[in-house]
C-alpha positions in Angstrom: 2.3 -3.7 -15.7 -0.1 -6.4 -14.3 -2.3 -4.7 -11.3 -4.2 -6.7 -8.4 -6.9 -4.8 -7.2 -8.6 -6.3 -4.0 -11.8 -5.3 -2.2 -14.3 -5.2 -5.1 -18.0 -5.6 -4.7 -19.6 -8.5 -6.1 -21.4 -6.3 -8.3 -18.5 -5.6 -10.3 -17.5 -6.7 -13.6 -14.7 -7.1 -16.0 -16.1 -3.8 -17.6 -16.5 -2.3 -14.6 -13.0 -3.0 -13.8 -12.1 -1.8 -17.1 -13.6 1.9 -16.9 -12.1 2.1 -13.4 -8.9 2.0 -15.0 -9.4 3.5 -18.5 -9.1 7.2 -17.3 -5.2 6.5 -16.4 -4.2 4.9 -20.1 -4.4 2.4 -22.0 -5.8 -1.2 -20.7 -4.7 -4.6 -21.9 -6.6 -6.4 -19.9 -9.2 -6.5 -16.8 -10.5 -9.2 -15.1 -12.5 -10.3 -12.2 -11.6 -13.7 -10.3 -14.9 -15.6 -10.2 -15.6 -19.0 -8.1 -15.6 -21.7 -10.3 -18.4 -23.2 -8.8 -20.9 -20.5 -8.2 -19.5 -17.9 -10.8 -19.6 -15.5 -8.2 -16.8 -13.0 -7.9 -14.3 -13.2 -5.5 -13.7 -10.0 -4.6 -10.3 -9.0 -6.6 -9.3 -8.8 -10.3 -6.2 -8.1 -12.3 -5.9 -5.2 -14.4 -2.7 -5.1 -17.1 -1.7 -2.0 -18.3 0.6 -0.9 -21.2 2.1 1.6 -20.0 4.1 1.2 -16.5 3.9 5.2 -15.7 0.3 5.3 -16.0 -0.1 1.9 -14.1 1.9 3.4 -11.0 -0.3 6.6 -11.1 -3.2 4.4 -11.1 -2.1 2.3 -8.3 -1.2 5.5 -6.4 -4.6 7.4 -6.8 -7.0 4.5 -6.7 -5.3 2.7 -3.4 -7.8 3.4 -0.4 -10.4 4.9 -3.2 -14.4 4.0 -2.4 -15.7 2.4 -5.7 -19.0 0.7 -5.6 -19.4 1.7 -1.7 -16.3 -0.1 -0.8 -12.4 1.2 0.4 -10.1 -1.0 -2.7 -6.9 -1.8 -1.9 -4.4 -1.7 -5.6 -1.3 -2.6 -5.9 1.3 -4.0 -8.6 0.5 -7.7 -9.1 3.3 -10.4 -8.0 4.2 -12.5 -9.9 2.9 -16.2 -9.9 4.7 -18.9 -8.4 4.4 -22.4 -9.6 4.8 -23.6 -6.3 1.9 -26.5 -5.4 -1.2 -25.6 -4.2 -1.6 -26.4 -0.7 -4.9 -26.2 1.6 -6.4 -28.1 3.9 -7.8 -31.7 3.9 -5.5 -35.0 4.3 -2.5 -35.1 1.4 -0.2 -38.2 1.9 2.3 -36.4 -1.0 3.0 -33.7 1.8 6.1 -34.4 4.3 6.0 -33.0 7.7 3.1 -33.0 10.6 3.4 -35.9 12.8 -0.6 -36.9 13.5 -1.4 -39.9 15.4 1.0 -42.8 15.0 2.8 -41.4 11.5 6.5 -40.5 13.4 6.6 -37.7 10.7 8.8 -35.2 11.0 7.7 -32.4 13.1 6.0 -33.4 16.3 2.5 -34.8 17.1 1.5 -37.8 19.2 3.5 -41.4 18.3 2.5 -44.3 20.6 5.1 -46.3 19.7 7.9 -43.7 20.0 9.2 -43.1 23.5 11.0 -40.4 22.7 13.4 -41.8 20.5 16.1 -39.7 18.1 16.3 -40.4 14.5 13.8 -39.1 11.9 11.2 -38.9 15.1 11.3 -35.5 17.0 8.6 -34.1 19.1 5.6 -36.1 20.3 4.3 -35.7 24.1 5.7 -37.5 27.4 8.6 -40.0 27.3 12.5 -39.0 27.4 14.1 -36.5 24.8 17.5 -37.9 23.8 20.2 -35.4 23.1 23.7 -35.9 21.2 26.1 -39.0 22.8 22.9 -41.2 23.7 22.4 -38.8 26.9 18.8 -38.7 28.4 16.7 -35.4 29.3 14.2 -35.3 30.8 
């Protein structure tokens, strides 16, 4: 069973991690998630045990434990998505948001829209049509 265990110090290391977890069974694995840039942990880690009865006891008695002078939160690891990364910053891949003049998909200001139907919905001011060409103000 693959553990996420969240609220580390950034003290702690994959060792550390792994003699946290030793005195419940056997360990595969144990890992701190470090920046990539700084090399700094992160704060959380993944720990993969063998044996799914010793995993859940460790989840169970180490949730809301103090280690290193701070309250860890552990709990059985989701698994990963391959969904795409998302964030911040400007992506022209992503659909949606309107912004300033783009008539996207889901609001935001359009200058050149007056309220129009189609693939423009949203923006501020102007009419709103609704089904049969009606207006609404």
């Amino acid at each position: 069973m693959n553990i996420y265990v969240s609220g580390l110090s950034y003290r702690i290391s994959d060792d550390d991690l792994r003699q946290l977890f030793e005195e419940y069974g056997a360990i595969k694995s144990a890992k701190v998630i470090t920046d990539r840039e700084t090399g700094r942990s992160r704060g959380f880690g993944f720990v993969e045990m063998d044996n799914d009865d010793e995993a859940k006891k460790a989840i169970e008695e180490l949730t809301g434990a103090e280690y290193d002078g701070k309250v860890i939160s552990v709990t059985e690891a989701k698994p990963k998505t391959d969904k795409p990364r998302g964030g911040g910053g400007f992506n022209r891949e992503r659909s949606g948001g309107g912004g300033f003049n783009r008539g996207g998909g889901r609001g935001g200001y359009d200058r050149d829209s007056r309220g129009g139907g189609g693939e423009r919905r949203g923006g501020f001011g102007g009419e709103r049509r609704t089904g049969g060409g009606r207006r609404e103000s």
